[in-house]
C-alpha positions in Angstrom: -17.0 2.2 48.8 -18.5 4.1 45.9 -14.8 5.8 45.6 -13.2 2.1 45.4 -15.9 0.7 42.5 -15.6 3.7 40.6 -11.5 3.8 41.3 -12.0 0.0 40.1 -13.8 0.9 36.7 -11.1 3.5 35.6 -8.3 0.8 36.4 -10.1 -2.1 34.4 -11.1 0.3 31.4 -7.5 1.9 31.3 -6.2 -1.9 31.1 -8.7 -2.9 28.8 -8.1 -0.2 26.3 -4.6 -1.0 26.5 -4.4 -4.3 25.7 -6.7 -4.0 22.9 -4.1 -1.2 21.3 -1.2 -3.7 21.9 -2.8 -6.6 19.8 -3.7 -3.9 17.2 0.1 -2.6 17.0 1.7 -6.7 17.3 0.5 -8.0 14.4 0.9 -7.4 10.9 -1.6 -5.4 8.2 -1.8 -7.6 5.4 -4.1 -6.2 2.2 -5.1 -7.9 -0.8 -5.5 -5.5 -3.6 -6.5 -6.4 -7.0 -5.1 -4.2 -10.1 -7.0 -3.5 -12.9 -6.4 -1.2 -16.4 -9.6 -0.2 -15.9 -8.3 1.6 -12.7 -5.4 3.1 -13.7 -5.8 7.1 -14.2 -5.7 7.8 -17.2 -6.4 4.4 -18.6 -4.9 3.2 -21.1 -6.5 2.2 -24.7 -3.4 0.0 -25.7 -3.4 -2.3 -22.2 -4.0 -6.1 -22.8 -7.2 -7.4 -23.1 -6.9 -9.4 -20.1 -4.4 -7.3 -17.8 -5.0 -8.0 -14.7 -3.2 -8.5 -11.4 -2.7 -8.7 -7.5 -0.6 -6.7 -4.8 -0.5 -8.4 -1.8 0.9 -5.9 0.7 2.1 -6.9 4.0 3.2 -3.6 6.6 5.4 -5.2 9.9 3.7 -5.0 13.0 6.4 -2.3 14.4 5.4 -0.3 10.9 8.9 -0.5 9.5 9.0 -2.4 6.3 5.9 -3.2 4.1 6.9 -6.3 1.6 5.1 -6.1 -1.6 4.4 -8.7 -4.1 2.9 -8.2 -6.8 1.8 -10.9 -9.8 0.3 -9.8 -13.1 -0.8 -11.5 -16.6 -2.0 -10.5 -19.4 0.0 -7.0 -20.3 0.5 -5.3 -23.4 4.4 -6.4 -22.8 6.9 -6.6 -20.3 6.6 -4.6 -17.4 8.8 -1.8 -17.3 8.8 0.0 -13.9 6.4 -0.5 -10.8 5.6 1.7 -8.4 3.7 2.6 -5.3 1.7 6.6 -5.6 0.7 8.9 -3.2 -2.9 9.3 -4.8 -6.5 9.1 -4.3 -8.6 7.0 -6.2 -9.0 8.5 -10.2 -6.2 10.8 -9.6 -2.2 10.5 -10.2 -0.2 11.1 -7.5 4.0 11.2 -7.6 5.8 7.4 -7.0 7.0 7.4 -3.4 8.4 3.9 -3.6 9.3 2.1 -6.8 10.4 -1.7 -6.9 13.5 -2.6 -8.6 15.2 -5.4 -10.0 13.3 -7.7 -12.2 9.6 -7.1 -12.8 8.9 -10.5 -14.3 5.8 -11.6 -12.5 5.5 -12.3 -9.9 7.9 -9.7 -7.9 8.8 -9.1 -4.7 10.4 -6.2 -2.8 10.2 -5.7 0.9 10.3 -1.3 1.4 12.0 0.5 4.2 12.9 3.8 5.3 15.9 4.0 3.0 13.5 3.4 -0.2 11.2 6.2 0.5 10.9 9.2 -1.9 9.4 12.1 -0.3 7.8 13.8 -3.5 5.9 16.8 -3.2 2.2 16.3 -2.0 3.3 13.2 -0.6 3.8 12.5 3.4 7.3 13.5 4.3 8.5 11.0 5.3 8.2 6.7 4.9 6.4 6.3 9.3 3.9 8.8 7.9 3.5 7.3 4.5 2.6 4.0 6.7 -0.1 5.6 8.6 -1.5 6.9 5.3 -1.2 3.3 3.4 -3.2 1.8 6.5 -6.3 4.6 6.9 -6.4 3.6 3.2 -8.0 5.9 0.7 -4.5 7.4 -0.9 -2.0 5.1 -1.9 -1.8 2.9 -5.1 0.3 0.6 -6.4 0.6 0.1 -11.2 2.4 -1.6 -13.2 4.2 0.1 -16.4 4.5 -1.2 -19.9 6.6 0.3 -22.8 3.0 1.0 -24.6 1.2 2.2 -21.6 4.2 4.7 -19.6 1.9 6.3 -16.9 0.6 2.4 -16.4 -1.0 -0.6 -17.4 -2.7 -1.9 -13.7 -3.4 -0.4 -11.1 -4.9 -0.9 -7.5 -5.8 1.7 -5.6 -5.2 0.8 -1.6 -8.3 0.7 0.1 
């Protein structure tokens, strides 16, 4: 009896845990990040006075895209090149996935394998990158301007 009760608990635990991972993995990571020039690394003294902006980053549930958009106002000028860094907060890390196409708020790009750049210090590859982008803590995403090159905004992923 003691056998089938404890035989029991390990069946209902190993089920539990594994539908708990299973809704964890279906559904899709969706962050809100605000981007600031006050962020960026180094700032810059000739952003707008009122840059500001918003990434909102969505990663598929089976990890193999994450969509980006990203709206801004308030720059110095046009945006000239967007990117997301492998960096930690107050550092600058290399661009591992840049957007192309027009950057005329608000843009949109939706990231896969094939877009991945695997710069040195970053994760070596785009399903690694992922896992890094959702522990948070090392990935951000700026926005460029002719008077501010290494960025305008940025948001650092938390």
């Amino acid at each position: 009896m003691m056998i089938a009760r404890g035989f029991a608990l390990l069946i209902f635990a190993a089920t539990t845990g594994c539908a708990t991972e299973k809704s964890v993995t279906t559904s899709a990571a969706t962050l809100n990040v605000p981007m600031t020039p006050g962020v960026e690394t180094p700032v810059c003294p000739s952003a707008g006075g009122s840059a500001s902006g918003t990434a909102t980053i969505i990663v598929a549930p089976d990890n193999s895209s994450i969509t980006s958009t990203i709206s801004y106002a308030g720059l110095s000028g046009e945006a000239t090149a967007a990117h997301f860094h492998f960096g930690k907060p107050g550092t600058a890390g290399p661009v591992v996935l840049p957007f192309s196409g027009s950057l005329a708020s608000p843009f949109s790009k939706t990231f896969t394998v094939a877009d991945y750049v695997a710069a040195a210090g970053a994760p070596p590859d785009f399903p690694s990158f992922v896992v890094a982008l959702k522990a948070g803590g090392s990935v951000y995403v700026n926005v460029h301007t002719a008077a501010c090159k290494p960025g305008e905004i940025r948001g650092d992923i938390p």
